[in-house]
N, C-alpha and C positions, 0 to 999 in steps of 0.2 A: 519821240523815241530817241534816247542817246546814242551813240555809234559806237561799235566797239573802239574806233580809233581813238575815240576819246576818254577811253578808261584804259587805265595802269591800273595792275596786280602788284601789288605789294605784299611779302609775305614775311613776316618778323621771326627772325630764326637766331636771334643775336643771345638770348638767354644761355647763361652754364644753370640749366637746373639745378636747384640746391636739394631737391625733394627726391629727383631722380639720379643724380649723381652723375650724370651723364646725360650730353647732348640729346633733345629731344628730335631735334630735325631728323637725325637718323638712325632711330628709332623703329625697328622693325614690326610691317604689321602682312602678314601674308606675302613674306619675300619683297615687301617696297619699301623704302625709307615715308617715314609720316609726311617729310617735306613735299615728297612727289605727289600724295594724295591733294596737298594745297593746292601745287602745279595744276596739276590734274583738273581741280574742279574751275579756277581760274582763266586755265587757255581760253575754252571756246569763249570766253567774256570780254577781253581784253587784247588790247594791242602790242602788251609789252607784259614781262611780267620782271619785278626787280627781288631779288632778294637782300633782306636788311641784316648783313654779320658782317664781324669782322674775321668770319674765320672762312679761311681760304678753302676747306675741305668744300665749299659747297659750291665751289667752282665746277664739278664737277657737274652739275647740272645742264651747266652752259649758257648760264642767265646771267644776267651784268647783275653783280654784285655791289652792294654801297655798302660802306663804312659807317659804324656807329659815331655818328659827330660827337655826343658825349659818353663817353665810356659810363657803362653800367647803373645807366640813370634808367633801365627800364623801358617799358611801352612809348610811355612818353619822349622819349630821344628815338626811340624806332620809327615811330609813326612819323614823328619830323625828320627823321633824314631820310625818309624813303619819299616825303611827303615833296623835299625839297629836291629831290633826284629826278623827282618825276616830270613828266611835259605834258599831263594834261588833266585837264582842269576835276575828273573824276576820276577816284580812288579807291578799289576795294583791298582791302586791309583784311589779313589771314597771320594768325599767329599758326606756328609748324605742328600745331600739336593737337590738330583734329581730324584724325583720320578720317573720319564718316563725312565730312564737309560735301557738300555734291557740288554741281553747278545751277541745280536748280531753286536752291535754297538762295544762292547769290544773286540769282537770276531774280530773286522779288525784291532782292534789296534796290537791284535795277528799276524797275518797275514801279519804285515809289517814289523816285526822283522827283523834287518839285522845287518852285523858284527860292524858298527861302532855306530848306534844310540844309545844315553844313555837316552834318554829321547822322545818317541813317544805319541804325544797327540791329541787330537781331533781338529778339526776346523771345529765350525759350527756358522754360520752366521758369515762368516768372521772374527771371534774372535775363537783366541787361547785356549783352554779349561786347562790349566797346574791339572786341577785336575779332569781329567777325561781321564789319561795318564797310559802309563805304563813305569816305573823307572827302570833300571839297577841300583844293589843293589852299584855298588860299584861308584856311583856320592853321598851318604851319609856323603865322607868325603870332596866332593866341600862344600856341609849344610851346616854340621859343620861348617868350616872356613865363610862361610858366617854369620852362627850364632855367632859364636867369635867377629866377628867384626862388630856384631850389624845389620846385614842387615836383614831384614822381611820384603823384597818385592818378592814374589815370581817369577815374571819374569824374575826378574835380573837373581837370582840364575838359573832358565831355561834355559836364556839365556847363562849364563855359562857352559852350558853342552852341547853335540852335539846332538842335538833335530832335530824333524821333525816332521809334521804334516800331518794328516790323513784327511783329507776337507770332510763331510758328505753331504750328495744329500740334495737338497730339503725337500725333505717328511722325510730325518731322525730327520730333525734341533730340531723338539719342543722336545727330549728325551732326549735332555741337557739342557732343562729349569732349572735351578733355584731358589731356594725362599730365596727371603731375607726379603721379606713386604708383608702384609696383600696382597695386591694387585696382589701381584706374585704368592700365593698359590691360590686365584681365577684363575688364567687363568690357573693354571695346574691343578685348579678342572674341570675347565670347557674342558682341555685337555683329560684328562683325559676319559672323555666320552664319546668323539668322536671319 
């Protein structure tokens, strides 16, 4: 069983949405910023939680914030400077933009820990979640080299690592919804409420 003192919450909130036009982190969903919902589902898990922007507003949290090492390279540059911020050897990794995230959905990513995976992530509806995973701290310096040489696709990089996948029931699918368009924060209002 891992310890929480040995997992860091990392939650990548560095994105200027191009599709939303505005800041996803605080993003309104029943009076909370979407950011806090990451918070939220992360606390009971972890020992620290780091948030990855370089924007000061999210100071406001009251979490030590890190600096995007390369400006505007993407998941890929989040995931490494949060990866490289971090002190312990497990990492679960939350982009800001899933309200419905729980702790228990994180909770089985825990639970699949095994000696050789560097990289364990969600799959729900058949699609791969890479940011709704948890990282072994030391695939930071696969990033890197993929950031050196220019790459900012995240699945490559994933791919690059020894990964596996955690496939979610049914009824868990809608708590990895999310928002990139008007239209996607409708359904997880209307998810939301049901």
């Amino acid at each position: 069983m891992i310890e929480k003192k040995n997992i860091t919450g990392i939650i990548l909130a560095g994105g200027k949405s191009s599709r939303m036009g505005t800041d996803k982190g605080f993003l309104m969903l029943n009076n909370k910023p979407f950011v806090q919902y990451s918070i939220d589902a992360l606390k009971p898990l972890v020992s620290e939680i780091l948030i990855v922007s370089d924007d000061s507003k999210y100071d406001v949290f009251g979490l030590k914030r890190v600096n995007d090492t390369l400006k505007d390279a993407g998941p890929v540059s989040g995931i490494y400077s949060g990866l490289e911020a971090s002190s312990s050897e497990y990492n679960l990794i939350l982009s800001c933009d899933i309200p419905l995230i729980t702790s228990e959905i994180l909770q089985k990513l825990i639970d699949t820990i095994d000696d050789t995976s560097e990289v364990i992530q969600i799959e729900s509806n058949s699609k791969t979640m890479p940011l709704i995973a948890l990282y072994k701290r030391s695939v930071k310096d696969k990033f890197y080299e993929f950031l050196q040489n220019d790459e900012r696709r995240l699945r490559i990089a994933v791919n690059a690592c020894k990964s596996k996948n955690v496939a979610l029931e049914k009824e868990h699918e809608f708590s990895t919804m999310n928002v990139n368009t008007k239209n996607e924060l409708k359904a997880v209002e209307d998810a939301y409420k049901h």
